[in-house]
C-alpha positions, 0 to 999 in steps of 0.5 A: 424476482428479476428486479432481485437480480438486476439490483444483485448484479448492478450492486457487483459490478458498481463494487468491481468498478469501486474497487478499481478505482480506489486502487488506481491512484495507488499505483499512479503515484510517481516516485523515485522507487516506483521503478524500483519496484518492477524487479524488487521482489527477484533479487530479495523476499517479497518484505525485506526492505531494500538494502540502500535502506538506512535505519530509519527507512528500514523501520518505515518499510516494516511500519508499510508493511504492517499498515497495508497488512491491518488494511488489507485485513479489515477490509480498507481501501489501500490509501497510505495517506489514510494510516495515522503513522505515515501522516503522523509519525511519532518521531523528530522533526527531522526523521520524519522525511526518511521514515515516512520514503521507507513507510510508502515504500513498504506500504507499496510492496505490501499492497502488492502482495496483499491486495494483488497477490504479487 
């Protein structure tokens, strides 16, 4: 019995520490908007994208937004590089670039109110 429990408890906390680690890299990413983030969600709602967005980057944060929904709902570790439309965008070549900036961004703000419940 007491076997049992240790096993219980060494699985917890080996899944506690998974989960930190999973998410770590999420938030060591640096780029330009990572900055942006810290105020973003007190001018706007938590999934209106940024209004220096164009078009494309628009339809790139709501796709985020929509990847971080689906992984968050079936239970995935967040990684944007893991959804198929960031890597693989079904558009031309040469829209590619500011589709996937809106993607990651929207996929950020997504993990954050999905995952950590900001």
């Amino acid at each position: 019995m007491k076997l049992n429990v240790r096993l219980f408890a060494a699985g917890i906390l080996a899944s506690a520490f998974a989960t930190s680690v999973a998410v770590a890299p999420l938030y060591a990413m640096t780029s330009p908007a990572a900055p942006a983030l810290a105020g973003y969600a007190q001018d706007r709602r938590w999934d209106e994208p940024p209004g220096e967005f164009r078009d494309l980057e628009r339809r790139g944060f709501h796709d985020g937004l929509e990847g971080a929904r689906h992984d968050y709902g079936n239970h995935r570790r967040p990684d944007v590089n893991n959804r198929e439309e960031y890597r693989h965008p079904h558009l031309p070549y040469r829209d590619r670039e500011p589709y996937r900036r809106g993607f990651e961004r929207g996929y950020r703000v997504g993990v954050e109110h999905f995952y950590n419940g900001r």
